[in-house]
N, C-alpha and C positions, 0 to 999 in steps of 0.2 A: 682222128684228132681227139686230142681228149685234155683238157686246161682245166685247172683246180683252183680258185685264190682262198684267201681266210683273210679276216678283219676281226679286230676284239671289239668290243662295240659295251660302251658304260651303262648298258640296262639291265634291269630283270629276263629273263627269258621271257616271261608272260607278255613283255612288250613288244620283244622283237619279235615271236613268234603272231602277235598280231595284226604287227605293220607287215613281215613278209607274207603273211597268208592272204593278206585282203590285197590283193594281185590288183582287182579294177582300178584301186590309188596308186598304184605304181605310177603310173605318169604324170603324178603328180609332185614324187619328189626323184625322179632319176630319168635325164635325160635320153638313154636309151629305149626309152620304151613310150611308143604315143599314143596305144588305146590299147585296154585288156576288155574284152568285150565276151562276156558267161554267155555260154549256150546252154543255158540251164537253171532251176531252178539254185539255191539254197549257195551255203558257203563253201570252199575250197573243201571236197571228198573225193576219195578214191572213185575214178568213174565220170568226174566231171572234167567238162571238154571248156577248152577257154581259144576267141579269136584274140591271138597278139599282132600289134602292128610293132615294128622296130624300122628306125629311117636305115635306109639302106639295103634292108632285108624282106624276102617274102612274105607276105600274111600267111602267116603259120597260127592250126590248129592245134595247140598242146591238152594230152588228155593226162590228167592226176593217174598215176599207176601205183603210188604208196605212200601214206599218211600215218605217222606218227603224230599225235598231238603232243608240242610244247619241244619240238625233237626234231622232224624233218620232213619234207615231200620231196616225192620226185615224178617229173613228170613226162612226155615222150610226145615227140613231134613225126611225123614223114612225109619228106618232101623233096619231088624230083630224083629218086634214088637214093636220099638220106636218111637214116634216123639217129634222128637227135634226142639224148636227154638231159634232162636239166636236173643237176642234184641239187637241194639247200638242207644244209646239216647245221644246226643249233646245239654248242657243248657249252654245260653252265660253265663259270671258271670265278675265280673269286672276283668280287664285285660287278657280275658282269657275263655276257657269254662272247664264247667264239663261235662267231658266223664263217663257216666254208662253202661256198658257193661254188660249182662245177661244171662242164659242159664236156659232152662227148659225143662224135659224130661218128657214124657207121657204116657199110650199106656200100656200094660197089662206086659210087659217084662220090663220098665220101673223101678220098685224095684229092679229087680237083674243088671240091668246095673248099678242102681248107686252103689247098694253094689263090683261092679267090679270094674267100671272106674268113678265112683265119685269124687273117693279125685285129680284124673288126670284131669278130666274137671274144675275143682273149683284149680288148680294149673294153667290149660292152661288159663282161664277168669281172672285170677289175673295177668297172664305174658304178654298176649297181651294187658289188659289196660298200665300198665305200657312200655311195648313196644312203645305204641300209642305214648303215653307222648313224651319219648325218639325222636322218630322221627318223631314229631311234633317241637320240641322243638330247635333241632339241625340244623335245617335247611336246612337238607338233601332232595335232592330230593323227590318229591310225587310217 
């Protein structure tokens, strides 16, 4: 399985690439997601392991596997025969950037997750773009 969305979002890069890097606030403005908990010292790098709780879904270990500063991370889960990863790609654009958000699943168990929890992952990639937006947008703390 593998689902992509995009949202334009009225900020600077430097904002949005703020609010998505600091992952432990995520549950504080997008409902999808209800504890990013660091198993490690320091801020989102290549190398670092994060526990995510999502309602509905496994607690899943995602490790950072590529960091771009101001540009993108992507990051890689496995779980029960899956591997997952999570892209987020930041393009400046005038006034503003576009945010692409991504998910792709792998791995021999891989067909029967998405016949499971498919339409819920491609629901969750749609609501935390839009999330992003929102609280990029508002000016609410990072």
């Amino acid at each position: 399985m593998r689902f992509e969305t995009s949202v334009d979002i009225d900020a600077p890069v430097e904002r949005v690439w703020q609010v998505l890097t600091d992952v432990t606030k995520w549950p504080e403005f997008t409902p999808t997601t209800t504890k990013v908990e660091p198993l490690g010292d320091g801020p989102l790098a290549v190398g670092g392991r994060f526990r995510v709780k999502q309602p509905g879904l496994p607690l899943t270990i995602w490790q950072v596997t590529e960091l771009i500063e101001n540009r993108s991370f992507t990051w890689r889960a496995e779980t029960g025969g899956v591997v997952t990863v999570g892209t987020h790609v930041l393009t400046p654009r005038d006034g503003g950037v576009s945010a692409q958000l991504g998910i792709e699943q792998s791995g021999p168990l891989a067909p029967l997750m998405s016949l499971l929890i498919g339409g819920r992952v491609r629901r969750y990639v749609r609501t935390e773009a839009e999330s992003l937006k929102q609280r990029c947008e508002s000016g609410a703390a990072a």
